[in-house]
NUSEVO-235104 format. One record per residue (C-alpha): x negated, y, z negated; residue in three letters. Coordinates in steps of 0.5 Angstrom, whole numbers, plus 500, padded with zeros to 3 digits. Example, Ala and Ser with C-alpha at 12.3 -4.5 7.8 and 13.67 -1.06 7.14 Angstrom:
! NUSEVO-235104
475491484Ala
473498486Ser
***
This chain:
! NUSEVO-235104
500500500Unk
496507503Unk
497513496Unk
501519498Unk
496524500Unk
501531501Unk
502535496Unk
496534490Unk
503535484Unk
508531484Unk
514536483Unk
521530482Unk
520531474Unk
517535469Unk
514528467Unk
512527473Unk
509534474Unk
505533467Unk
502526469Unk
499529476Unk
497535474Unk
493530469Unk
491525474Unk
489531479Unk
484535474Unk
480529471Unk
480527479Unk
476534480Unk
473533474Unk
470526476Unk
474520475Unk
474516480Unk
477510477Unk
482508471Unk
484501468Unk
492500467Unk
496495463Unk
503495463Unk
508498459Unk
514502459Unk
513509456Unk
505510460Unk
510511466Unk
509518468Unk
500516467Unk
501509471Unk
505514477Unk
500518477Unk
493515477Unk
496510482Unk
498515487Unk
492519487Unk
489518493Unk
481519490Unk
482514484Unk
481507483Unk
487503479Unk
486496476Unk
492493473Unk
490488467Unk
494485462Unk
491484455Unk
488491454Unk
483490449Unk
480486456Unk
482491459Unk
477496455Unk
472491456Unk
473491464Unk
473498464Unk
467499459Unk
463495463Unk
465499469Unk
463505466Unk
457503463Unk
454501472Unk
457508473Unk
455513468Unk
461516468Unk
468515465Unk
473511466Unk
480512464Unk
484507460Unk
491508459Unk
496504456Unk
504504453Unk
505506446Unk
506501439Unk
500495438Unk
498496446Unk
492502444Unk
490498438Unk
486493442Unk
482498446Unk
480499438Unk
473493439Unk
471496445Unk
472503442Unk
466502438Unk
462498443Unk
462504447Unk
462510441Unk
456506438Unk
452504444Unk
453512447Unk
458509454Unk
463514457Unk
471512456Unk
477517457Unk
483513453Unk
490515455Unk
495512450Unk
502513451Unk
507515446Unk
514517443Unk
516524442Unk
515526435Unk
522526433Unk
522518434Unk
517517430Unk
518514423Unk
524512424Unk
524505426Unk
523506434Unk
521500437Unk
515500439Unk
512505436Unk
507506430Unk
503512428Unk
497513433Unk
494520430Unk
487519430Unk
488511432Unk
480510432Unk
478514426Unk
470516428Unk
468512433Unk
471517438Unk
467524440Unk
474527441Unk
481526439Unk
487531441Unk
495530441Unk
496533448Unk
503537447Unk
510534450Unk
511535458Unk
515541458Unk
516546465Unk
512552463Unk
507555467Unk
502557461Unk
504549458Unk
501547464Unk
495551464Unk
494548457Unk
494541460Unk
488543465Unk
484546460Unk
486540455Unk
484535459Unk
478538463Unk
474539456Unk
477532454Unk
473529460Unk
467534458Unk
467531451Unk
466524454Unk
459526456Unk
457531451Unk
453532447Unk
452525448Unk
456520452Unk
461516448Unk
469514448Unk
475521447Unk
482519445Unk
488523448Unk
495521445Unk
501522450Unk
507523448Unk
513523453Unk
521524452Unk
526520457Unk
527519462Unk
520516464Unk
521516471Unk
523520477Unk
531520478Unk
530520486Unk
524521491Unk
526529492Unk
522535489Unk
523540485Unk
523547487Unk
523550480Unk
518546479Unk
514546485Unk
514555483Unk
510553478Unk
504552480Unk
500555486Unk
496549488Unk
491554492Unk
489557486Unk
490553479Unk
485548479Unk
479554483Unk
473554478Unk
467552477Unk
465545474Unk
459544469Unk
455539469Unk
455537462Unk
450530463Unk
443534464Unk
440532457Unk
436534452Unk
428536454Unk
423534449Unk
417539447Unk
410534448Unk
407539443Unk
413538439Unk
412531439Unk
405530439Unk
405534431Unk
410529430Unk
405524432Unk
398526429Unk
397520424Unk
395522417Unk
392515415Unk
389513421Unk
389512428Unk
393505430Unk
399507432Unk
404502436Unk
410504441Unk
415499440Unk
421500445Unk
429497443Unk
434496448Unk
435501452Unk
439503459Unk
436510462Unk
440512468Unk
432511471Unk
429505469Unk
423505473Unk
422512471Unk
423511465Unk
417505464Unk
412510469Unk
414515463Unk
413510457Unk
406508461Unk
404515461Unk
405516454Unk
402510452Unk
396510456Unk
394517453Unk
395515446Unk
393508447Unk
397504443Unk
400498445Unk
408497447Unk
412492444Unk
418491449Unk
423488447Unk
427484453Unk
433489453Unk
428494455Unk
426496463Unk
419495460Unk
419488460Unk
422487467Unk
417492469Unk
411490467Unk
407491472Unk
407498471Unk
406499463Unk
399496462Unk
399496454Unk
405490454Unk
406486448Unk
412481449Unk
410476443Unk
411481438Unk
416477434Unk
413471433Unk
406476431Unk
409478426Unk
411471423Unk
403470422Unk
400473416Unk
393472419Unk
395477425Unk
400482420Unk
395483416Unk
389485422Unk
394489427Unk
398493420Unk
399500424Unk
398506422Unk
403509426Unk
410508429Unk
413511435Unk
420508436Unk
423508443Unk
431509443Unk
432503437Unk
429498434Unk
429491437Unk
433485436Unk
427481432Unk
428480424Unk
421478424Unk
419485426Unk
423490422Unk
422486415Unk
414486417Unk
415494419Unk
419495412Unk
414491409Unk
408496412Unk
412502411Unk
408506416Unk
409513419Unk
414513424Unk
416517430Unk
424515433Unk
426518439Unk
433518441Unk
438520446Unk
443518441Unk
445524436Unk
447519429Unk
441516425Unk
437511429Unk
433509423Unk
436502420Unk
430501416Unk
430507412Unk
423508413Unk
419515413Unk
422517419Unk
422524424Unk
427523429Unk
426528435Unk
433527440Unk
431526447Unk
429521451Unk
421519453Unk
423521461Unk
425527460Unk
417530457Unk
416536457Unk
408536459Unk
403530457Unk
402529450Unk
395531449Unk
390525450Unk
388522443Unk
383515442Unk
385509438Unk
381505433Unk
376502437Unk
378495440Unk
385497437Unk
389496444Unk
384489445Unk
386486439Unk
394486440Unk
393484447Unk
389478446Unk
393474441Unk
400476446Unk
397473451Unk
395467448Unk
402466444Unk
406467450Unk
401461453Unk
403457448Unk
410458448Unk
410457455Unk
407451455Unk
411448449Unk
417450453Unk
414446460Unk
413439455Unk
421439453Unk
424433457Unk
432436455Unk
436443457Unk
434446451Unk
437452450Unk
431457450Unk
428456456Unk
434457460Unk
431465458Unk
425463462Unk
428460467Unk
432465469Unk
426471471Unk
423466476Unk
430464480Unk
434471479Unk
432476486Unk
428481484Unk
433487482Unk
438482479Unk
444485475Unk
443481468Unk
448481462Unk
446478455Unk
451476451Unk
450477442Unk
448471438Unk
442467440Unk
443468448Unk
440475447Unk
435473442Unk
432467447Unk
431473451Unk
427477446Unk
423470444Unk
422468451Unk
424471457Unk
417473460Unk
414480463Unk
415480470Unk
415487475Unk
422483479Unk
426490476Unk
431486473Unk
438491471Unk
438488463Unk
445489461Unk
449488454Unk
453490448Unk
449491442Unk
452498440Unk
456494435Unk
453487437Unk
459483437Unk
461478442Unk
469481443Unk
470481451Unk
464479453Unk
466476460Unk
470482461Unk
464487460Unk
461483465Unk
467483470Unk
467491469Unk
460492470Unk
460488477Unk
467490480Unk
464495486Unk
457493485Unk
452488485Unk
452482482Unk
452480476Unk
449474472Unk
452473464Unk
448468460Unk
453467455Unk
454461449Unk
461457448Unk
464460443Unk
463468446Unk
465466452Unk
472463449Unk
473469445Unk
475473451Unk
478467455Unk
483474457Unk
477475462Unk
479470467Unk
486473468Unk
481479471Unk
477474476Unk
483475482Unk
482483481Unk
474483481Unk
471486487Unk
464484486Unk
461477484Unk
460474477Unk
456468475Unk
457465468Unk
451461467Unk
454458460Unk
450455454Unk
455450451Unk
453448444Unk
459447442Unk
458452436Unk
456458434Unk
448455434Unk
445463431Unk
448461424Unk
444454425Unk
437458422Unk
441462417Unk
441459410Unk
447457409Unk
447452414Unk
444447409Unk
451447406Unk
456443408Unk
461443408Unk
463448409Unk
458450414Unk
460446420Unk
467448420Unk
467455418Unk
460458421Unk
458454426Unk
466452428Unk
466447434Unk
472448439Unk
471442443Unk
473446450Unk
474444456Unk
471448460Unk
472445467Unk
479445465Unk
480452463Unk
476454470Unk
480450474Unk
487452470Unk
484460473Unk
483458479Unk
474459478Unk
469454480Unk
465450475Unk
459446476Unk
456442471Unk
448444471Unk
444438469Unk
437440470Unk
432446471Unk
431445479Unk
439445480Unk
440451475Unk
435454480Unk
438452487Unk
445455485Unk
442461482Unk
439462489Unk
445461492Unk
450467487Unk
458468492Unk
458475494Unk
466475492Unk
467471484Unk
467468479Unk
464462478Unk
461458471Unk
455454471Unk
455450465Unk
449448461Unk
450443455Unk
446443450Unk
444440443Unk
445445438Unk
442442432Unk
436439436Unk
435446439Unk
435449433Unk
430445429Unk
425445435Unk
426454435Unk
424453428Unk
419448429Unk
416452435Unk
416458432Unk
412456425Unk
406451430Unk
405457433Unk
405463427Unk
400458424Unk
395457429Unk
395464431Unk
***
């Protein structure tokens, strides 16, 4: 069905007027894309984002995979997508995905729909209090006023929702909340417009002005962050990178390399960083980081001096409690505007991003060999690990991280599910310069919605790869319903444990029962049933070299799961034993 494209308004009601004078605003201000579920009193939003002839409309029917799918569209993008839905219980799903996209920095615009103020709190069906629905996890809430035919009510509504927009961009991005109340009757009574209505508004003039780029950034001063660099103690610094997701990444890693080329100072890359897929660009990689600070021999020769930390901290345990142990000096640099500092340390937080240097810090030497003795050990720790990997004659589940670099092509759109997925990738996914694009929610580190982040993040783009377990996979079993939507290609490959493996090296897993069935809470699933009930191919991976073969041929259109069953017990155990053999010897 081809979008009407006449008039920009819709003047058949004053609802109507409302709901395209909103549509077309965001429409100028940027938004191309918006994510609807079905409901009664949206009418006047569905109507109007689906007849904008500039914006894209996916229709999903559970909305808190709704929000997923659209927080992963907008995480691609950089830009917000808009999230609308009915009033009552269906904005509250959005809440998970809310504060994924508030804790990780990602542009959302949710529009719910509500009744009218005098049918509240009066037993209306479908309808609860959603004044500030998501309390702090938004950069901005604001009640739009009820549709009324009133040019200076229709002025407002363009300002409303123009600053709102901004707001999901500045001062750093993040999800905003527009509550919409609308009176009956929701729909146009007939196909005619309204001449009182279209005097209103001189389309000509009423949208004329200029627009502001709001996503420019914040520079930061060299000598600035110099200062903060100079170390009292002495002059072993380390670079510890966390995740991150710049809009550049290959000039991200060039600045990091600038940076730590002058300092001389080793980079500790965690695998949710470009560096560690961009590896040929920064010199002073370290990957092995993790299984560094298991050793008391290696903690004790490498104690830093000084830390600088890009953006947050990384995934590893190992490393923060040794680093909490130290107490060093420490240098955070960080776009995000909250406090990035979970271990409390003695910290200067600049905001900012490394990209966006004003100059080159001033060169500074290191200790003597300091840079060698962090090299040396990371080489010969990773070759360790590799090799023990290569001798394992079963699928063990940490391997399929050092599989995946090799088999993927450069380039490759890779999310990283939370629990041991995206920790088997800190541990062994290797340095390599194939440039992968490295995706994931660790804003809240949850496992909500993970399928449905990765369908968001394919749909328009390139294809997507999720390396997930089994029991996040089937938190967001509403996911498969969006596979017939999806414009793109997503392969699962699918870690089946059949268990949460993560809580297998926690201590209480020497307890049970109860562990077995209230932590690591088995499901016995079917995937190739639930595959084939959604219509999704599924194919059942026995070995490294078929894992590979599919890899190499991804669909360009899709979703198809590749299932890989595991062992989580012995999994578990040879991880531990692995990681203690090696901190050991080193």
């Amino acid at each position: 069905m081809t979008k009407p494209t006449a008039l920009l308004l819709d003047y058949r009601s004053p609802n109507a007027l409302w709901g395209s004078l909103l549509a077309e605003t965001l429409a100028r201000r940027g938004l191309t894309q918006a994510v609807i579920s079905p409901g009664s009193r949206s009418t006047p939003l569905t109507l109007a984002f689906t007849r904008h002839p500039r914006i894209e409309c996916v229709p999903v029917l559970d909305e808190r995979s709704a929000a997923f799918f659209a927080l992963g569209l907008a995480r691609r993008t950089r830009r917000a997508v808009a999230l609308v839905c009915t009033s009552g219980t269906a904005g509250a799903n959005y809440h998970p995905a809310v504060i994924e996209a508030q804790a990780a920095g990602v542009p959302l615009l949710v529009l719910t729909a509500d009744r009218p103020p005098e049918m509240r709190g009066c037993r209306s069906g479908q309808t609860i209090d959603q004044q500030k629905l998501f309390g702090g996890h938004v950069n901005f809430y604001h009640e739009l006023a009820v549709p009324a035919a009133d040019a200076l009510r229709l002025r407002y509504l363009r300002q409303a929702v123009a600053h709102a927009w901004d707001r999901t961009q500045w001062p750093v991005p993040g999800p905003v909340h527009l509550n919409a109340p609308f009176r009956d009757p929701l729909a146009p009574a007939g196909d005619a417009a309204d001449p009182a209505l279209a005097r209103l508004v001189d389309e000509q003039t009423f949208f004329a002005g200029p627009e502001e780029d709001r996503r420019a950034g914040t520079r930061v001063d060299a000598a600035a962050l110099a200062k903060t660099l100079r170390a009292r103690t002495g002059d072993r610094g380390i670079i510890v990178a966390g995740p991150a997701q710049p809009e550049d990444p290959a000039a991200y890693s060039r600045a990091v390399a600038r940076v730590a080329s002058r300092l001389g100072w080793p980079v500790l890359a965690d695998a949710l960083s470009p560096l560690r897929h961009h590896a040929g660009t920064v010199r002073n990689l370290v990957t092995s980081y993790d299984l560094i600070a298991r050793s008391e021999a290696l903690t004790r020769e490498l104690r830093p001096d000084r830390v600088l930390c890009l953006d947050e901290w990384p995934t590893s345990k190992a490393l923060r409690q040794w680093l909490e142990r130290v107490d060093p000096p420490v240098t955070l640099l960080t776009p995000q505007l909250e406090n990035p500092d979970a271990l409390h340390l003695r910290g200067t937080v600049v905001h900012g991003s490394i990209e966006r240097l004003d100059g080159d810090l001033p060169r500074k030497a290191a200790a003597r060999g300091w840079l060698g003795r962090w090299l040396g050990p990371d080489r010969r720790l990773r070759r360790q690990a590799s090799v023990a990997l290569a001798r394992t004659d079963w699928l063990f589940e940490g391997a399929i991280s050092a599989q995946l670099p090799g088999a993927l092509s450069a380039g490759t759109a890779v999310m990283l599910a939370n629990s041991m997925p995206v920790r088997d990738a800190e541990y062994f996914w290797p340095p390599n310069s194939r440039a992968h694009a490295i995706y994931f929610n660790r804003g809240a580190n949850g496992i909500d919605g993970t399928l449905s982040t990765a369908l968001g993040l394919a749909h328009g783009g390139a294809p997507v790869v999720l390396l997930t377990g089994d029991l996040a996979l089937l938190h967001d079993v509403g996911g498969f319903r969006l596979a017939r939507r999806l414009r793109g290609s997503v392969t699962v490959v699918l870690v089946n444990n059949n268990g949460g493996g993560i809580f297998e090296h926690l201590p209480v897993a020497r307890h049970d029962p109860p562990f077995e069935d209230f932590f690591a809470t088995p499901q016995d699933a079917d995937f190739a049933g639930l595959c084939a009930a959604h219509a999704v191919p599924h194919a059942r991976v026995r070995g490294w070299a078929q894992l590979r073969r599919l890899l190499a041929a991804r669909p360009r259109r899709g979703l198809r799961v590749l299932e890989v069953r595991t062992d989580r017990k012995r999994d578990a155990a040879f991880r531990q034993e692995l990681f203690r053999r090696l901190a050991d010897g080193a």
